[in-house]
N, C-alpha and C positions, 0 to 999 in steps of 0.2 A: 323647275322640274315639272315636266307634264303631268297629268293625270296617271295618267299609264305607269310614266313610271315610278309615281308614287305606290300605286297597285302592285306591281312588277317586285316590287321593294319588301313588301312580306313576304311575295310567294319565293324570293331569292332566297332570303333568309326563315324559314318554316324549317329547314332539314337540321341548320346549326341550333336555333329556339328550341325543335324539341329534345336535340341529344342533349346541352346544357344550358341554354342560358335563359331558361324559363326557372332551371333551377338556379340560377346565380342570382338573376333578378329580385327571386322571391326573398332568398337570404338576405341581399343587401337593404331588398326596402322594408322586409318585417321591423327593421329599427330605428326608421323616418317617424317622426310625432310632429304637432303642433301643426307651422306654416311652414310651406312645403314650396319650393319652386324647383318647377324641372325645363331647364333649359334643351332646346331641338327636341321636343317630344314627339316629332314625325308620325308615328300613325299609331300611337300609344300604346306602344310592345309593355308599358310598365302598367298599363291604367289595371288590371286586375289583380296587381299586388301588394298596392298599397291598401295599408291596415287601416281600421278603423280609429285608430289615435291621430290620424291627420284631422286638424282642425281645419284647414283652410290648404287648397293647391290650388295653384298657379301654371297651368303649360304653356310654355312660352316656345312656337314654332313660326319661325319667319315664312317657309314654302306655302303658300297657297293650295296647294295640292294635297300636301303632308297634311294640312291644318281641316281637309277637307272629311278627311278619312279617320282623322281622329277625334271630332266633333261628332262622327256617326259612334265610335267608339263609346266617348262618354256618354253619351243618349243611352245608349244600352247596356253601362255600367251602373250600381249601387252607390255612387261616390255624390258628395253633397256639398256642397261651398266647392264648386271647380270652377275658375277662369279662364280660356284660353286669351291667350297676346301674339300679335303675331310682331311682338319685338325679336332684333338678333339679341344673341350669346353676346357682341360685343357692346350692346343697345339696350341693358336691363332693365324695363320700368316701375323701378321702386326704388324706396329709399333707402338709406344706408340702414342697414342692421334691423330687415326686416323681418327675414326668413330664419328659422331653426335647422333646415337644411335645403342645398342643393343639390339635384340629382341631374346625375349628365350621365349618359350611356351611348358609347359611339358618336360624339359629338366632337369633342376636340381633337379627331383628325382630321376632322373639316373645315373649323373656319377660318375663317382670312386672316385674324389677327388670335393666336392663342392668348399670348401675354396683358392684350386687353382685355379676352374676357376671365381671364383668372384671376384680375384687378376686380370687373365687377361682380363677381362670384363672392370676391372675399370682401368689396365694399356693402354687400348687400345682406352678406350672414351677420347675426346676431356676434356677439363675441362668445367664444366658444364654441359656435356655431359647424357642422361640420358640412366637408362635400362628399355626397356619398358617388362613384367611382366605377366606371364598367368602361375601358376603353380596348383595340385594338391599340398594338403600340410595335416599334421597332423592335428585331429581334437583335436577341447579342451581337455586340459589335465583334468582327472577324469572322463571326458566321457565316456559312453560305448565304442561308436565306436571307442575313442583312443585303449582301452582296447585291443578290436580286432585285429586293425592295429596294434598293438607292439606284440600281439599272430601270426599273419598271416604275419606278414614282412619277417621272413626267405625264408617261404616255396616261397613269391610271389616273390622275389627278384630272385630266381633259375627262378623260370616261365616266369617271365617279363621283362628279361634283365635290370639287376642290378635293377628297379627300386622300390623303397622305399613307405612306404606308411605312415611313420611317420617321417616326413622330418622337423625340424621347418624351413623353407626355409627364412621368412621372416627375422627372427631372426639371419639369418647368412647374410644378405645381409645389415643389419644393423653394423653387426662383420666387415663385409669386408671394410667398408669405405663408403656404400651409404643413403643418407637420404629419406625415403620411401615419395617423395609429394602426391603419389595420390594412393589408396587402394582400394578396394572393396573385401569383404568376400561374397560368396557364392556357395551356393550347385551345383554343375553340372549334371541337369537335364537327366535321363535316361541313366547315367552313376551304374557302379558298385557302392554298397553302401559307400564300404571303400575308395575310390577313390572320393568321392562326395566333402567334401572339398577345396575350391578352394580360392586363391586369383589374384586378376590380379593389376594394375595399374601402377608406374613408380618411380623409386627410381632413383636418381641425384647424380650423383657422387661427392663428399665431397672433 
């Protein structure tokens, strides 16, 4: 991804951020403690809402661009033990059952292999450990809009950097080994139509 449109990348998303998902974000990570890794942390849409109970974080963003815009981010954030890695989601670099949680938001419609990195997601949490959860995801099956999303997924996957728009995400995070405790389904306000589906909450590794 270029510069630009890494740049390009917040100001797309600035209108959906402020109608909700500034407020999802903050729900979800108010209950992240300890060591913290958040995989595709792209231009650190979460870095001002994690609390002050994180011990240690971890942003882990492969794009060079992403990773550019989010190092100015932490510079001018309060947050203390941050590392960035520019390891993939499928490429974790750490050991088994290091982290208290993983935080992925808009990440697993994009990368190449889901099923391997919900392997290193759940090799890497502690036991008990949970993932905490913000994705777009496919709409109900026989719905128009799935309709759409499975007509329009080729062409948007070239446009949007691999990203998918008929992902069952949940359903593979249930395959990998996590039990889903907390969910919430909802539209994501003054976002693209196909892209509106959403789930957030936190799945506990089994």
């Amino acid at each position: 991804m270029s510069f630009l449109s890494a740049f390009l990348y917040d100001k797309c998303m600035i209108s959906a951020e402020e109608a909700c998902l500034k407020e999802w974000r903050q729900g979800l990570l108010k209950q992240v403690h300890g060591h913290v890794l958040e995989i595709g942390a792209g231009t650190g849409a979460n870095i001002e809402f994690y609390p002050e109970s994180v011990i240690r974080l971890v942003l882990s963003e492969p794009d060079e661009s992403m990773r550019r815009l989010l190092e100015v981010k932490i510079g001018n954030s309060a947050l203390k033990d941050v590392t960035v890695s520019s390891a993939s989601a499928e490429n974790i670099e750490a050991n088994e059952e290091s982290f208290d949680f993983v935080v992925a938001s808009f990440v697993c419609c994009s990368v190449t292999n889901l099923e391997a990195v919900l392997n290193q997601i759940h090799r890497v949490l502690k036991p008990g450990g949970s993932l905490v959860f913000l994705e777009h995801v496919a709409a109900d099956k026989g719905s128009k809009r799935r309709r759409w999303q499975n007509r329009m997924n080729p062409f948007w996957r070239k446009l949007a950097g691999n990203c998918h728009l008929n992902r069952e995400i949940e359903k593979s995070m249930v395959s990998a080994g996590f039990e889903i405790s907390e969910i919430k389904r909802e539209s994501m306000r003054k976002a693209m139509p196909l892209v509106r589906p959403t789930i957030r909450g936190v799945a506990v590794k089994g």
